[in-house]
C-alpha positions in Angstrom: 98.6 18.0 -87.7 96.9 14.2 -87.5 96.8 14.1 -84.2 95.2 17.3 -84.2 92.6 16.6 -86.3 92.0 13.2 -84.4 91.8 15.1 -81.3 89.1 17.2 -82.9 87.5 14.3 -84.3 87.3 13.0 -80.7 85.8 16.0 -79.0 83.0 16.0 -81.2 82.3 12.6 -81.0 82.2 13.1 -77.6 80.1 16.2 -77.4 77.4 14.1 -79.8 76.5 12.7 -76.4 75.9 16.1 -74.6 73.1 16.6 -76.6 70.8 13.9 -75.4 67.7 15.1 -73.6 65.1 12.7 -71.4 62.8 13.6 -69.2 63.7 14.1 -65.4 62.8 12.1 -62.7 64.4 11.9 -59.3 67.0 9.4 -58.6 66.3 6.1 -57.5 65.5 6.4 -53.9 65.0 10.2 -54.0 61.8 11.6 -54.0 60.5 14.9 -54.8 60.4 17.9 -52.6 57.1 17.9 -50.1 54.4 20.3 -51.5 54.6 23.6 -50.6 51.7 24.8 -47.8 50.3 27.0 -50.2 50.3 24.9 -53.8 46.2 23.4 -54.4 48.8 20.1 -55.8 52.3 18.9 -55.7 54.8 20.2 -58.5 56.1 18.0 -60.7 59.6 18.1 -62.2 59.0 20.4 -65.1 57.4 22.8 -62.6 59.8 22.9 -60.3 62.2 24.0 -63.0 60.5 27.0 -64.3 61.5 30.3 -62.7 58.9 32.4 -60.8 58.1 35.7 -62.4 59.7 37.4 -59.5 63.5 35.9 -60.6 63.3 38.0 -63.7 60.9 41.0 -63.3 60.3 43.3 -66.4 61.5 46.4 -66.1 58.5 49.0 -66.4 59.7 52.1 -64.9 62.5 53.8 -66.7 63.8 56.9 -65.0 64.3 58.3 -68.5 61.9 58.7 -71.0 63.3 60.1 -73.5 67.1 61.5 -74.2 68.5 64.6 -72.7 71.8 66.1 -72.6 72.6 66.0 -68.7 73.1 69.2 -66.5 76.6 70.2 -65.6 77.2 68.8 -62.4 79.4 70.4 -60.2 80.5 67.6 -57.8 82.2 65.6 -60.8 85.5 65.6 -60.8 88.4 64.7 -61.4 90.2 62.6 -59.4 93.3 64.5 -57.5 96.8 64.3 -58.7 
């Protein structure tokens, strides 16, 4: 049960250091991706990071607008056997 608890006692001390945030910056002798053709100025790190709009697009087109008891479809079912 001790080492149990020590283990525990381990892991979160451990994990304390997960939590640590600084800025990012390339690694030494990296450099950034060259700017894209299109961009007026280069992106910097916390702009390359953010997701385009087009990753997650809203949904505005539901096919239903509001709930209705489906028609009987007479292609379901059941599988044979």
């Amino acid at each position: 049960m001790k080492t149990i608890a020590a283990l525990g006692a381990l892991a979160l001390i451990a994990l304390t250091g997960c939590g640590k945030q600084e800025t990012l910056k390339p690694a030494t002798g990296h450099m950034l991706p060259p700017k894209p053709l299109t961009a007026a100025s280069q992106p910097d790190v916390d702009a390359l990071l953010k997701p385009p709009t087009e990753t997650r697009p809203a949904r505005s087109d539901d096919v239903l607008t509001k709930s209705q008891v489906r028609p009987d479809d007479r292609f379901d079912l059941p599988p044979p056997g």
